[in-house]
MARMINU-565965 format. One record per residue (C-alpha): x, y, z; residue in three letters; chain. Coordinates in steps of 0.2 Angstrom, whole numbers. Example, Ala and Ser with C-alpha at 12.3 -4.5 7.8 and 13.67 -1.06 7.14 Angstrom:
2
(rec (62; -22; 39); Ala; A) (rec (68; -5; 36); Ser; A) 
END
This chain:
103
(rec (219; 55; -52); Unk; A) (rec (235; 50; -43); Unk; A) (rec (236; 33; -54); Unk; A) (rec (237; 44; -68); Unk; A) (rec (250; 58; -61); Unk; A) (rec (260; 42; -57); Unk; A) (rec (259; 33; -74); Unk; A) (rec (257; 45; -86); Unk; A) (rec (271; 44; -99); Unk; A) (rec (276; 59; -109); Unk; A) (rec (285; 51; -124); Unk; A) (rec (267; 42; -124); Unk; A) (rec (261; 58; -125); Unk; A) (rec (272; 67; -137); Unk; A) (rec (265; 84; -144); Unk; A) (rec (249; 80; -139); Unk; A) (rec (238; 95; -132); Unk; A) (rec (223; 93; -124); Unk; A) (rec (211; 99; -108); Unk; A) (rec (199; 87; -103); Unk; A) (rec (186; 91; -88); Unk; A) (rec (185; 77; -75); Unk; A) (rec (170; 75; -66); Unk; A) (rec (173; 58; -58); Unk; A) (rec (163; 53; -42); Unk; A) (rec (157; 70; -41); Unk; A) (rec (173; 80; -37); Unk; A) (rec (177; 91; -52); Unk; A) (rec (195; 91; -61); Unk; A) (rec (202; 100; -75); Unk; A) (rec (217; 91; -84); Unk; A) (rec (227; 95; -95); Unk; A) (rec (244; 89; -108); Unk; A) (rec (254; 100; -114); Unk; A) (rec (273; 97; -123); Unk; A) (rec (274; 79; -114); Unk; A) (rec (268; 88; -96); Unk; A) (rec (250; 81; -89); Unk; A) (rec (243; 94; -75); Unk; A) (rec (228; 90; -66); Unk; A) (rec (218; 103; -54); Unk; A) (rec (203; 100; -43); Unk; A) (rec (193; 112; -50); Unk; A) (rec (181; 115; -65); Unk; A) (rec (184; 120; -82); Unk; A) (rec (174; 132; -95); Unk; A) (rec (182; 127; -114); Unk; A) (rec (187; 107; -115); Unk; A) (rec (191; 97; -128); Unk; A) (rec (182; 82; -121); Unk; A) (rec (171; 82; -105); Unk; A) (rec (171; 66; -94); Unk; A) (rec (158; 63; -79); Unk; A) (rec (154; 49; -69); Unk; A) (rec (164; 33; -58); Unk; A) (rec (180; 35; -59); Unk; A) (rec (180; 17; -61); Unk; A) (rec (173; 15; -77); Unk; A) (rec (185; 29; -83); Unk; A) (rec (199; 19; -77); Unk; A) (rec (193; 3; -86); Unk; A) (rec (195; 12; -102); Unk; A) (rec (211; 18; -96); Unk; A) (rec (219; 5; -90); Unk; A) (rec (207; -12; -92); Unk; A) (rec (204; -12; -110); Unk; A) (rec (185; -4; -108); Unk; A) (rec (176; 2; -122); Unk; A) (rec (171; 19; -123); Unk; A) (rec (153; 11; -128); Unk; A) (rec (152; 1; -114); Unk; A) (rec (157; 13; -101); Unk; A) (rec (147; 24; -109); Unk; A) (rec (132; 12; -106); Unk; A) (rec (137; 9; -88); Unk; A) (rec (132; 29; -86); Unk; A) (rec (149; 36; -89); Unk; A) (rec (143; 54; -97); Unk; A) (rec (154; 58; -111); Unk; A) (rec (154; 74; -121); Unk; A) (rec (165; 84; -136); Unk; A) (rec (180; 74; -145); Unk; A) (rec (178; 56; -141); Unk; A) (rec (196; 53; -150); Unk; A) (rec (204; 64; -139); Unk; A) (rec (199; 56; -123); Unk; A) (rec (204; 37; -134); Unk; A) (rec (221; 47; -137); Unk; A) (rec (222; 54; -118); Unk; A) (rec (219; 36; -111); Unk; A) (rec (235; 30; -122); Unk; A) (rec (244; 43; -109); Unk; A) (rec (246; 29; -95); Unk; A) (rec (256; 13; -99); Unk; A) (rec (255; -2; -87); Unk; A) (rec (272; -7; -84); Unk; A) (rec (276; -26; -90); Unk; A) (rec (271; -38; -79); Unk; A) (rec (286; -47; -70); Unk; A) (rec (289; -66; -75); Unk; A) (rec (282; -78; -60); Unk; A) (rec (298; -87; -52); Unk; A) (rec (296; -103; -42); Unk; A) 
END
């Protein structure tokens, strides 16, 4: 959760509004975007667009490693509701460029 407070984008975001409920590693969050703003909450949530539960590591491969939702899905990540608004969510968190190597 803390990767994603840190590189989550709000222009990335736009006007995007969500709720998504994290259930990753066992430890229940409820996150949500509003107007550009992410909040995320330990805690569980009734009424989400998309419900996520598993390792957070496979999560973070789609986020941030290219994963596919199909494959984590294989892996056992559990995914329920609107699969495009956890694709759109994972757009939320740019990597930065990579700096050029200097000898």
């Amino acid at each position: 959760m803390l990767s994603f407070r840190t590189m989550f984008s709000a222009d990335s975001a736009g006007d995007a509004q969500m709720t998504l409920s994290l259930v990753l590693g066992g430890l229940p969050h409820r996150a949500e975007v509003r107007r550009g703003v992410l909040n995320i909450e330990i805690g569980e949530i009734d009424n989400s667009d998309v419900s996520v539960d598993g390792d957070p590591n496979l999560l973070a491969g789609i986020v941030y490693g290219g994963l596919s939702l199909r494959d984590a899905k294989s892996a056992g990540l559990g995914i329920s509701g609107d699969e495009e608004a956890l694709l759109r969510f994972c757009t939320f968190f740019p990597l930065p460029a990579q700096a050029e190597a200097t000898a």
